[in-house]
N, C-alpha and C positions, 0 to 999 in steps of 0.2 A: 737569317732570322727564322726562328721557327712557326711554322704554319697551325692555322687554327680549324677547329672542327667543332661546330657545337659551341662554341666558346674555351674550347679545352684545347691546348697543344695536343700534338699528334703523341710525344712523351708522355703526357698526363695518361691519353688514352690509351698507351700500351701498358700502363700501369695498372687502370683501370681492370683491364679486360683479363691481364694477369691476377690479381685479386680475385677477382670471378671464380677465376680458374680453380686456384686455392680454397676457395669456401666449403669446408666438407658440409657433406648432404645433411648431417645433421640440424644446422643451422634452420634451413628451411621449414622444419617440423620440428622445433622442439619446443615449440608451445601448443602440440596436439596430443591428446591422452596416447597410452599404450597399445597399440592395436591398430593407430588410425594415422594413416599418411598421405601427405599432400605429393599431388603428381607435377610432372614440369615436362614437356616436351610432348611427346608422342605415346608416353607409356600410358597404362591401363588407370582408368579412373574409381575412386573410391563409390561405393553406390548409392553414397547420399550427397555425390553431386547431381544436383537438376532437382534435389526434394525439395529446396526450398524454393525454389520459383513456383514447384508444381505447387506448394501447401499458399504460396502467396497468391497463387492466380485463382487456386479455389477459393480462398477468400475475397477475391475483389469481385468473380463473379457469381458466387452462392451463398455468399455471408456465413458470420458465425454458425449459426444454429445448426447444422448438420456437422459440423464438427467434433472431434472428442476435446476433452479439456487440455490434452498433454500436446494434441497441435496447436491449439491456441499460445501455448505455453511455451513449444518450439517457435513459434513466429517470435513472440518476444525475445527471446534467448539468443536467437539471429542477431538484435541487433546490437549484443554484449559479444558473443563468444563467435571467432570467425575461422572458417576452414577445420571445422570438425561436424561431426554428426551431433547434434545437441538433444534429440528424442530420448537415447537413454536419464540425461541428466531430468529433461523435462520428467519421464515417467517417478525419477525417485524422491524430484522434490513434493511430485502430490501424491508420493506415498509417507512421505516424512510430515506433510504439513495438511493432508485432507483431502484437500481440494485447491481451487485456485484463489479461491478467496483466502486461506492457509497460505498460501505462499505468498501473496502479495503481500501479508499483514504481518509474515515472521520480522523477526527483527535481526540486526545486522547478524548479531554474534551466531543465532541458530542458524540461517541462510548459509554461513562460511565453513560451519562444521559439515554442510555436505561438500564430498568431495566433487569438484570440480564448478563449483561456483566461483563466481569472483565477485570483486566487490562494481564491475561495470553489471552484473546484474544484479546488484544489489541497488545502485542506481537506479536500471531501466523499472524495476520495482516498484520503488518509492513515485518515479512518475507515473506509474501507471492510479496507483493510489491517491496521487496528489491528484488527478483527473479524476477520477470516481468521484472525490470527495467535493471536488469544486460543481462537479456538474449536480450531483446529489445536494451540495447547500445553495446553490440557484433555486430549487423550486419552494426554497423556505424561506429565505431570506427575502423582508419588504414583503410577507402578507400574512392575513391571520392565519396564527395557528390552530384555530379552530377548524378551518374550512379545507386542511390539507395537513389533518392526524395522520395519515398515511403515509405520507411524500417525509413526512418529519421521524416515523419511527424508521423508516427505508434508509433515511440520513442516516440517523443513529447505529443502526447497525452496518451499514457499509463502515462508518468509522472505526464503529468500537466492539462488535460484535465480535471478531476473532486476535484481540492484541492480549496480549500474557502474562499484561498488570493493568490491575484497575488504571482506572479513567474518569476521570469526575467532570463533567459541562453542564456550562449553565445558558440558557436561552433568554434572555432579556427579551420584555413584550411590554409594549406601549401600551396606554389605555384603550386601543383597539384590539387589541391580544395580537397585535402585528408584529412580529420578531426585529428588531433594531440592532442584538447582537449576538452572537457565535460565539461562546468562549471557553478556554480549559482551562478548568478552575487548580487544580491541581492533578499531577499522578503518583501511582503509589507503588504497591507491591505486587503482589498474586492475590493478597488477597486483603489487603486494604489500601485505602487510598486518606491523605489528612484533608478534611476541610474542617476551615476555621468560620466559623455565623458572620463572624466578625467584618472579615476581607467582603462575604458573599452582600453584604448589607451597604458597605461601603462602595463597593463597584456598581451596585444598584442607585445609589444615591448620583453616580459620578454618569451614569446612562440615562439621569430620570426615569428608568422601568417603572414600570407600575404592573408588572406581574412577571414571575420566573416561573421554568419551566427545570425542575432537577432531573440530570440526566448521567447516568455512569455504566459500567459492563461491572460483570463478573466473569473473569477467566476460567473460574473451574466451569460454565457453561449452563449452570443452575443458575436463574436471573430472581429464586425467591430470597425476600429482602431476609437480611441476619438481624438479629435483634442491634445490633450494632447500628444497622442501616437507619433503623426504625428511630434509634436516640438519635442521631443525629440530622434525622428527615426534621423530628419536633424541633430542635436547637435550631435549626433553618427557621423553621414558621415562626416561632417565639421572635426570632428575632427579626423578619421581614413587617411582619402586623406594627412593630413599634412605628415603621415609618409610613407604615397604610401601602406596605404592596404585598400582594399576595402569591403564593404558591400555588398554583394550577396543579402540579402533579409531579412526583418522582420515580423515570421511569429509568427499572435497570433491563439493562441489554445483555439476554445469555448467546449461548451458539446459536441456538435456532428458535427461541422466542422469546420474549421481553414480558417482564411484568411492570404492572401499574401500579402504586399506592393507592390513586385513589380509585379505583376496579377494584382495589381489596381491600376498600374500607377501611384504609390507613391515615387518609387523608381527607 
């Protein structure tokens, strides 16, 4: 009877070890760019082994802030892309997309046209985003919007401040001007977005609001309203007053500052 090791016959394992043997080296590294190879034994190591511990220890014990963007953006990248140096990809995606608020917000398609992306960081992405946005709608959600205009324009642009087609939300407020709900109304293009008075009157009915709050981007990064904006801010109020709630204000969200309606005497 043949004898056992591991759970394997002693044949299995000579079988095993012979395989081994066979496996040419490329194997090992063929899911690492051109230039960059995984070591095995005694040989010489590449020299961004030990970076990432070092870039992880500096962050548990000196936090962010002394950091550059594109390490912050290597920690992430760590946890998609494994056994390669990932600093150069981090440096080109915030040259393709800005910054990191740029990268977190591209979307699938432009993310994949950089080379050496894949779609696990197109994932760890989308979470990191999905976190932003959860922790940023806690501080508005369940209280007046009055008393936390800040905390709520901060929302809005984390959300929609850097995405590549408008964005239409609408903020549902109780007769205490307390936010009750969160919602996208619709998306659009680059450079418009469809809403209907109609839906916007009806979902209001269906929340009991008794005040919205119009809220959308504009991708090309100019947040001043189009006449467009303007017919369609009125067609909202015309049609909200019929059931007695009112629009507090419509505000769009550019790259780096937001306009008001009613700051510009639109509303």
């Amino acid at each position: 009877m043949t004898s056992q090791k591991h759970g394997f016959s002693e044949e299995a394992m000579r079988g095993l070890e012979d395989l081994d043997r066979r496996i040419p080296a490329w194997a090992e590294t063929r899911s690492l760019q051109p230039g960059e190879f995984a070591t095995r034994g005694g040989g010489p190591s590449p020299h961004y082994v030990g970076h990432r511990q070092r870039l992880r220890t500096r962050f548990l014990s000196g936090g962010h802030a002394a950091m550059p963007e594109y390490e912050l953006l290597e920690l992430l990248l760590c946890n998609a892309i494994e056994r390669i140096d990932v600093k150069p990809l981090a440096k080109k995606l915030l040259e393709t997309f800005g910054d990191l608020n740029g990268v977190v917000a591209a979307s699938e398609h432009r993310l994949l046209q950089v080379r050496g992306t894949t779609r696990k960081v197109y994932f760890q992405l989308r979470l990191v985003e999905a976190f932003a946005q959860r922790m940023a709608q806690a501080r508005v959600l369940q209280r007046c919007v009055l008393s936390c205009w800040d905390d709520l324009i901060d929302y809005c642009r984390t959300s929609m401040a850097h995405r590549d087609t408008e964005q239409f939300r609408i903020l549902f407020l109780d007769n205490k001007n307390v936010v009750i709900a969160d919602e996208e109304q619709a998306r659009g293009t680059i450079n418009h977005v469809p809403v209907y008075p109609r839906e916007v009157v009806k979902r209001a009915l269906e929340l009991n609001a008794a005040a919205l709050i119009l809220v959308h981007n504009h991708p090309s990064g100019d947040p001043s309203p189009s006449d467009s904006d303007v017919t369609m801010t009125d067609a909202i109020v015309r049609a909200c007053e019929a059931i007695d709630a009112r629009v507090h204000d419509h505000v769009i969200i550019g790259k780096n500052s937001e306009a008001s309606f009613r700051s510009l005497g639109l509303l």
